[in-house]
DSSP file (Angstrom, degrees, kcal/mol; ACC not computed):
  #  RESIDUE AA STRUCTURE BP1 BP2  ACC     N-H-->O    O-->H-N    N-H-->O    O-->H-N    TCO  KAPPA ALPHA  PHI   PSI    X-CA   Y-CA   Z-CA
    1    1 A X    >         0   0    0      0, 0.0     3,-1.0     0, 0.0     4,-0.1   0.000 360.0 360.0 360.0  -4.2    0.0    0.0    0.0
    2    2 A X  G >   +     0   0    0      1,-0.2     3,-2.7     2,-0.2     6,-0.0   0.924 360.0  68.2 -59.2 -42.4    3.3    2.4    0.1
    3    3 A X  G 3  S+     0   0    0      1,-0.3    -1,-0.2     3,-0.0    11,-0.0   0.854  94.2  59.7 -57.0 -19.6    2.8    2.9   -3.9
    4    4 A X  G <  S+     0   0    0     -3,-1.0    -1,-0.3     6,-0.0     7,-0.3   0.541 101.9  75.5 -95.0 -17.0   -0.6    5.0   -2.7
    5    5 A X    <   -     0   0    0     -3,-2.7     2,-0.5     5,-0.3     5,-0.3  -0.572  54.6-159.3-125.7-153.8    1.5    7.6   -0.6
    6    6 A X  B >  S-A    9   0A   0      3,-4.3     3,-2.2     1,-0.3    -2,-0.0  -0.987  81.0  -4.2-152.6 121.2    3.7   10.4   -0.6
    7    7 A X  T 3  S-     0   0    0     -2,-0.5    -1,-0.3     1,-0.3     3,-0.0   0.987 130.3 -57.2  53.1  62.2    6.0   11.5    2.2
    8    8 A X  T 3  S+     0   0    0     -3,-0.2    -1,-0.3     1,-0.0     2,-0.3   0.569 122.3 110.5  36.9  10.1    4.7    8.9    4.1
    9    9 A X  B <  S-A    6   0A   0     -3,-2.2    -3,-4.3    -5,-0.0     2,-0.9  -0.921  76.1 -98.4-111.2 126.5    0.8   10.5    3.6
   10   10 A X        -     0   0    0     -2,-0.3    -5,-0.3    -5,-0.3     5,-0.1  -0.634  30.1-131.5 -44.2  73.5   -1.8    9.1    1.5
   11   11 A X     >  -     0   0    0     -2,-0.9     4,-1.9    -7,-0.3    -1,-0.1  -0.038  13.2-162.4 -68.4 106.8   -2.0   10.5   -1.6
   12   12 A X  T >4 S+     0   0    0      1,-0.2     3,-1.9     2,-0.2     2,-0.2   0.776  99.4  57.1 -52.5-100.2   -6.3   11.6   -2.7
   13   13 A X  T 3> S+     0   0    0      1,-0.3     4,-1.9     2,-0.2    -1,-0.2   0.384 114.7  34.1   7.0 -53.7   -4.7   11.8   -6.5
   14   14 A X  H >> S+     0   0    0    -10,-0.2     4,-1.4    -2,-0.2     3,-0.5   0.975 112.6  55.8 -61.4 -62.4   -3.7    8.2   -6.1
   15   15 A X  H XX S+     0   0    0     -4,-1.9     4,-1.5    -3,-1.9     3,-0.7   0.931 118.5  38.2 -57.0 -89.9   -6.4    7.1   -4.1
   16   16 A X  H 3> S+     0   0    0      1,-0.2     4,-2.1     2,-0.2    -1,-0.3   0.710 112.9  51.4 -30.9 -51.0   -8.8    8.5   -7.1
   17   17 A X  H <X S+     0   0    0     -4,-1.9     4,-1.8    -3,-0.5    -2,-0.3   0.937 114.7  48.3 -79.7 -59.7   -6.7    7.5  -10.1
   18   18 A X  H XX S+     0   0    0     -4,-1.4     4,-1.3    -3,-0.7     3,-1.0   0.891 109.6  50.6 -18.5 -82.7   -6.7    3.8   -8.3
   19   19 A X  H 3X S+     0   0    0     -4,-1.5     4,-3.9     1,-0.2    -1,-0.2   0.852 110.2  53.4  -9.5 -58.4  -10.8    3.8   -7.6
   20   20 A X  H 3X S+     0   0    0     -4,-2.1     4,-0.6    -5,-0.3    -2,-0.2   0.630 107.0  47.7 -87.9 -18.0  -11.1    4.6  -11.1
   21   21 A X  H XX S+     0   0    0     -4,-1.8     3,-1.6    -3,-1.0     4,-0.9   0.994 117.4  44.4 -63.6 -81.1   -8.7    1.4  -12.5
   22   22 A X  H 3X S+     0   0    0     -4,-1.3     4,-4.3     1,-0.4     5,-0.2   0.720 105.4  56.4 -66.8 -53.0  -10.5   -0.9  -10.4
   23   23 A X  H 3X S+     0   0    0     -4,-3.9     4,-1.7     2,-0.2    -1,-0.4   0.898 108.5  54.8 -73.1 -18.8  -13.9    0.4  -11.2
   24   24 A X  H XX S+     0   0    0     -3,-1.6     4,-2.2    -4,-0.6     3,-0.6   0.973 111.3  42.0 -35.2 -82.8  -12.9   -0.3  -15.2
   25   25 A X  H 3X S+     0   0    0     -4,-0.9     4,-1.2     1,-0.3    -2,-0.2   0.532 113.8  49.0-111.4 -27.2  -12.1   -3.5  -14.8
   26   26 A X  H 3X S+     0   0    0     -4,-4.3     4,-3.1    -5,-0.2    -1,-0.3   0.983 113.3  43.0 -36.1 -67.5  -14.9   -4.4  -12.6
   27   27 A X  H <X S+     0   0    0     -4,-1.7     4,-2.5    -3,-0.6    -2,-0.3   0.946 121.2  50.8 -68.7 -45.1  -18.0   -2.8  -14.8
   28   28 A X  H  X S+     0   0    0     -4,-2.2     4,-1.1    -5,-0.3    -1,-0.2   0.972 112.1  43.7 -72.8 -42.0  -15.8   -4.6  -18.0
   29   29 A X  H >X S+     0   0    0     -4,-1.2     4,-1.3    -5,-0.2     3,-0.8   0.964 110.6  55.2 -69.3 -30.8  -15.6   -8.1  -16.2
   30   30 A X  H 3X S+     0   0    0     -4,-3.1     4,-0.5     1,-0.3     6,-0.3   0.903 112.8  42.5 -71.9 -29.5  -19.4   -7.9  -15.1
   31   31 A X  H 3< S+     0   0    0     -4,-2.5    -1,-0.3    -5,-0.2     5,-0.2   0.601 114.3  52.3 -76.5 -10.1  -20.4   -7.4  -19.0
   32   32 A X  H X< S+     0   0    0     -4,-1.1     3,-1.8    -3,-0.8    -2,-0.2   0.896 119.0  36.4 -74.1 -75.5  -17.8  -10.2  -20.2
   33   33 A X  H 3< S+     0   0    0     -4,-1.3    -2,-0.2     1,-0.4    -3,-0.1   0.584 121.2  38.9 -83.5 -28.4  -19.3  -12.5  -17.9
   34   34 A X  T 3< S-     0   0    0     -4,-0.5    -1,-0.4    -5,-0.4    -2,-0.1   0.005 105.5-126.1-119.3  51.1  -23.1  -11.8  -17.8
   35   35 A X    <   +     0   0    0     -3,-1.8    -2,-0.2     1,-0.1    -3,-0.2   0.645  56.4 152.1  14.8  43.7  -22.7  -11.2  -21.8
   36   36 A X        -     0   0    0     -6,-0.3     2,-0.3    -5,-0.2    -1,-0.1  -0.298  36.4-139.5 -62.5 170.6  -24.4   -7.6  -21.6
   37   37 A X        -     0   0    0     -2,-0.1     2,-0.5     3,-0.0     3,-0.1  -0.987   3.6-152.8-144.7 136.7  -23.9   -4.8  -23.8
   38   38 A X    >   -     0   0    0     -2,-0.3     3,-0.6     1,-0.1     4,-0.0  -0.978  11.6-150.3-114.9 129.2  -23.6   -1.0  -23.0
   39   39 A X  T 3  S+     0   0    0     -2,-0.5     3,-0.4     1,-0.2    -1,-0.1   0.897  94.9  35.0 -51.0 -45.8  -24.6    1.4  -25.7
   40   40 A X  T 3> S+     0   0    0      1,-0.2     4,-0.8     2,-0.1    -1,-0.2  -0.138  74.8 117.9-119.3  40.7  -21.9    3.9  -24.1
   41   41 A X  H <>  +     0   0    0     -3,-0.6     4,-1.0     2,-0.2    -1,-0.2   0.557  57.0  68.7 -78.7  -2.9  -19.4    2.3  -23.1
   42   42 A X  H  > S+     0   0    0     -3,-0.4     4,-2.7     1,-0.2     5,-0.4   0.859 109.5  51.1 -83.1 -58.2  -16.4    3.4  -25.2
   43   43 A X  H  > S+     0   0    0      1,-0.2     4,-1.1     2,-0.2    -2,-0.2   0.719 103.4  48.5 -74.1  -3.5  -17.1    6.5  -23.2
   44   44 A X  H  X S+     0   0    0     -4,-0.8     4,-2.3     2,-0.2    -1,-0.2   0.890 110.9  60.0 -77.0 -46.2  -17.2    5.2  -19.8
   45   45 A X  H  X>S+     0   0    0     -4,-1.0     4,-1.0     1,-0.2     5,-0.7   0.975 104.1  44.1 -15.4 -91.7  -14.2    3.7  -21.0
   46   46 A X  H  X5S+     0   0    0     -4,-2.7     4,-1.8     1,-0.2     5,-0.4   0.888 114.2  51.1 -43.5 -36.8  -12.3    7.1  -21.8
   47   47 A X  H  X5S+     0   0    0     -4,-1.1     4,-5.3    -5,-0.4     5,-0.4   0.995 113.6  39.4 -97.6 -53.4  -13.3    8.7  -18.7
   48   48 A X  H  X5S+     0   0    0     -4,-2.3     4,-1.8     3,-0.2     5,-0.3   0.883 121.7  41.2 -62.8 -75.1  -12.2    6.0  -16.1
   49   49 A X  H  X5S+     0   0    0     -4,-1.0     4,-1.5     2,-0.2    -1,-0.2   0.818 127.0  31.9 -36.4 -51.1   -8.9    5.0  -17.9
   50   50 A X  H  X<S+     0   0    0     -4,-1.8     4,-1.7    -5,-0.7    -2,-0.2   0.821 113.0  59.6 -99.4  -8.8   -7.8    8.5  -18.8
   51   51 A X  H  X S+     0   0    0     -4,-5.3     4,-4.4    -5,-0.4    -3,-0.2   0.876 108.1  48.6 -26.2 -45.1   -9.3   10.0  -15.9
   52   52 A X  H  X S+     0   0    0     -4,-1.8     4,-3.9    -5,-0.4    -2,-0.2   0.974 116.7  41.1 -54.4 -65.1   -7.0    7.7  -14.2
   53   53 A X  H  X S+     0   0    0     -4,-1.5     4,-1.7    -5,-0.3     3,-0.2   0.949 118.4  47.4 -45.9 -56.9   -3.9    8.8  -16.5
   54   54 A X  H  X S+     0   0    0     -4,-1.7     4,-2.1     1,-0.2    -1,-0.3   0.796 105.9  54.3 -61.5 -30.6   -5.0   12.3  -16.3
   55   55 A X  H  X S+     0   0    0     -4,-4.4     4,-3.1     1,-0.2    -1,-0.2   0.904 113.7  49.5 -61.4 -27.6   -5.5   12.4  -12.2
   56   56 A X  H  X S+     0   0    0     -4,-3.9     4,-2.2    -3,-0.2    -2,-0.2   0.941 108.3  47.2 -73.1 -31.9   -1.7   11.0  -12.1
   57   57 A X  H  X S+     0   0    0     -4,-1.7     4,-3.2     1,-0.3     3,-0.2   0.971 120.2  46.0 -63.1 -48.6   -0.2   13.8  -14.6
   58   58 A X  H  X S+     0   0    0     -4,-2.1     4,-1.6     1,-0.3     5,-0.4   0.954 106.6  48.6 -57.3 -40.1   -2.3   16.1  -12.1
   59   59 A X  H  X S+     0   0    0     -4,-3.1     4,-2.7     1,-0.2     5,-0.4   0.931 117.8  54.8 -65.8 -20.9   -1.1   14.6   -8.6
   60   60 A X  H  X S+     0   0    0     -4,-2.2     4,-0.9    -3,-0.2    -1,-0.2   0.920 106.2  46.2 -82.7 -22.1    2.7   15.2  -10.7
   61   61 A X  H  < S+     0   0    0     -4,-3.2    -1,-0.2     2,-0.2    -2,-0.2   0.870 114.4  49.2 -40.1 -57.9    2.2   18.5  -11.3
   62   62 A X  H  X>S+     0   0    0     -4,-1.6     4,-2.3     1,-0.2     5,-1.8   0.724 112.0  47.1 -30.1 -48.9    1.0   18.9   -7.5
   63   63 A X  H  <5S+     0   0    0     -4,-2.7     5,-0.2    -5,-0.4    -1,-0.2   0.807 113.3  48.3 -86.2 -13.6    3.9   17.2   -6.1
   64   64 A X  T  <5S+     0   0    0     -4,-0.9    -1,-0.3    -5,-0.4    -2,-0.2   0.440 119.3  35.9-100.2   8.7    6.4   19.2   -8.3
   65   65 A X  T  45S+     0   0    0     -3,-0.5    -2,-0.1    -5,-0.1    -3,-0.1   0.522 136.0  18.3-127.4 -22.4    4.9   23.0   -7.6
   66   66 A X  T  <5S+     0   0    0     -4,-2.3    -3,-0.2     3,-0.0    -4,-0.1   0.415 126.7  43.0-133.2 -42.0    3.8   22.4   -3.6
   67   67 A X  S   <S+     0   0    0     -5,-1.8     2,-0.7     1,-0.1    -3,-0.1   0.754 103.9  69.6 -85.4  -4.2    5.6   19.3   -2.1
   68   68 A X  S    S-     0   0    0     -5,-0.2     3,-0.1     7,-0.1    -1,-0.1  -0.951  87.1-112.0-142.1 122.0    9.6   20.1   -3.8
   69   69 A X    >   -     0   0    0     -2,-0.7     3,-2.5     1,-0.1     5,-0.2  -0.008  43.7 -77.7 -63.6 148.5   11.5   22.9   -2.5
   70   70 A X  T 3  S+     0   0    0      1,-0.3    -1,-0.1    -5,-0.1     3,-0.1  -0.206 113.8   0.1 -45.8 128.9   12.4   26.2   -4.9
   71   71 A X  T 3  S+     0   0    0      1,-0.2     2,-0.5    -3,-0.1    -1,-0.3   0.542  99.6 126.8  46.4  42.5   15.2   25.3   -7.3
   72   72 A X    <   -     0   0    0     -3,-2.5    -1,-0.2    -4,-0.1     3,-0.1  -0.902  69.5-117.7-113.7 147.1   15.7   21.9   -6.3
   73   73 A X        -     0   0    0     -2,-0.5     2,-0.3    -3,-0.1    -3,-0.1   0.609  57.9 -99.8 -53.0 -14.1   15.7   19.1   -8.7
   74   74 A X  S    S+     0   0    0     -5,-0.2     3,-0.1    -7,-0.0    -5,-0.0  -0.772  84.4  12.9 120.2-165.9   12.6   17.1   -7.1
   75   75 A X  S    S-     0   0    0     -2,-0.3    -7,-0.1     1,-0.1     4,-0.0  -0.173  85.6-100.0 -84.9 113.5   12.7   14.2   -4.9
   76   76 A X        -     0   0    0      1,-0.1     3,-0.4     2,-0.1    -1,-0.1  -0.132  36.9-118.4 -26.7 132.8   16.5   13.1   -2.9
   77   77 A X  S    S+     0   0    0      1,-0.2     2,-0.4    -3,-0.1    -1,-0.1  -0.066 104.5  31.7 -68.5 164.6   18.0   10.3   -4.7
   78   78 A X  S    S+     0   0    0      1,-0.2     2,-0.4     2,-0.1    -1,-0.2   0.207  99.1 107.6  68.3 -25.4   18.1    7.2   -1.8
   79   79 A X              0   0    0     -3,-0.4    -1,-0.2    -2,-0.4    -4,-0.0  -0.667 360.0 360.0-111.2 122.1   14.8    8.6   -0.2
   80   80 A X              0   0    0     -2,-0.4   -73,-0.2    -3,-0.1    -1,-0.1   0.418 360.0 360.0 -83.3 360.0   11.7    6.7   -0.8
């Protein structure tokens, strides 16, 4: 569950982007498996998978403008 924080704090960004995998691949195994069809499911699609992509670009954005100090190169090398 480390992959989910930051500075030893849970990271929402993650948390969301995470939710939003899971619930893909749920809703997609429950139509394989009880052989349904969703009229709009290419979009449910887009928003859950690249919501996901897009919450991570956001949480790097976050962590590189508020969490990493003014003119330093981002995160100490050795430091988890």
């Amino acid at each position: 569950m480390d992959m989910l924080k930051e500075n030893n704090n849970y990271s929402l960004t993650r948390i969301i982007a995470i939710i939003s995998y899971v619930g893909f691949w749920l809703v997609t195994a429950y139509l394989i498996f009880t052989s349904k069809t969703w009229g709009h499911y290419e979009i449910f699609a887009v928003m859950t998978l690249g919501g996901g992509a897009t919450t991570q670009l956001y949480n790097k954005w976050v962590n590189s403008k508020y969490n990493t100090p003014i003119g330093s190169a981002g995160k100490p090398m050795g430091k988890g």
